[in-house]
N, C-alpha and C positions, 0 to 999 in steps of 0.2 A: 649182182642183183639187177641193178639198169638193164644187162644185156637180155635176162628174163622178161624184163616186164616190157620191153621191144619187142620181143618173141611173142609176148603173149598179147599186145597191140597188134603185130602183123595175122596173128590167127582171128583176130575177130574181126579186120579190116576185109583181107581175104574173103573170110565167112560173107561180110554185106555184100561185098561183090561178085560172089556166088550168086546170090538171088537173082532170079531171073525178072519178074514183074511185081505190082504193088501191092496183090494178097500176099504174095510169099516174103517181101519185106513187112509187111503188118505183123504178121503172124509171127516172123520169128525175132521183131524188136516186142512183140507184147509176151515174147514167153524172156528175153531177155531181159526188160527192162519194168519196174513196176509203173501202175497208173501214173503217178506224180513224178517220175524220173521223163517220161512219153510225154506230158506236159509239158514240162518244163522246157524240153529242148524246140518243142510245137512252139511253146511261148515265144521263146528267142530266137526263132528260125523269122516269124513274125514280126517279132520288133526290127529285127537286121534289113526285114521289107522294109518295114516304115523310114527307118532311117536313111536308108539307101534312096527313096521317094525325098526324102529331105522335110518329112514332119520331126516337128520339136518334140524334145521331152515330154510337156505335158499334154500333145495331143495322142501320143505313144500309151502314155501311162492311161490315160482314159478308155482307150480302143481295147487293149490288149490288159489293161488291169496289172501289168507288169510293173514290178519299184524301180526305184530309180536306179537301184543299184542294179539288178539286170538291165535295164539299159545303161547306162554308165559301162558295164563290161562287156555288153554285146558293140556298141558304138569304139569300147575300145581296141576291140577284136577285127572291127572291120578297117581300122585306121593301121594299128600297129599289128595285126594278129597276122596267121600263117597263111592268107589269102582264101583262106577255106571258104568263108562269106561271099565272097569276089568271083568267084569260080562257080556256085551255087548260083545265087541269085541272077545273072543272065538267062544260064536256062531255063529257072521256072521262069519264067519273062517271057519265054517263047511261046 
């Protein structure tokens, strides 16, 4: 079963890095993903700014309307997580 749902991570991994520019990624995370799933990760791409910036909690939660508990797990994400925030957020910097 794990070795499947690996399989089935590396096909949709692959799939994003198929895309070539930012309509063709729009279009095919908005036929992928529903409104509030798009959100959500918009939201916590966001906070992982802010934190990274080194605003607290509740100037986070005011900006972004995000709970504490997505901050709390995006802040834990960028401390202990798979460096995927770390790796992202330099280059929109750029």
């Amino acid at each position: 079963m794990q070795k499947e749902i690996v399989e089935q991570d590396a096909l949709l991994f692959e799939a994003i890095l198929s895309l070539r520019d930012l309509e063709e990624c729009r279009a095919f995370f908005q036929d992928l993903c529903t409104v509030a799933e798009l959100k959500a990760m918009a939201q916590r791409l966001e906070v992982a700014q802010l934190l990274d910036q080194g605003l607290i909690y509740n100037d986070i939660l005011q900006r972004t309307g995000a709970s504490s508990a997505t901050i709390s797990r995006v802040n834990r994400a960028l401390q202990y997580g798979a460096d995927g925030y770390k790796t992202v957020l330099p280059r929109l910097n750029k």
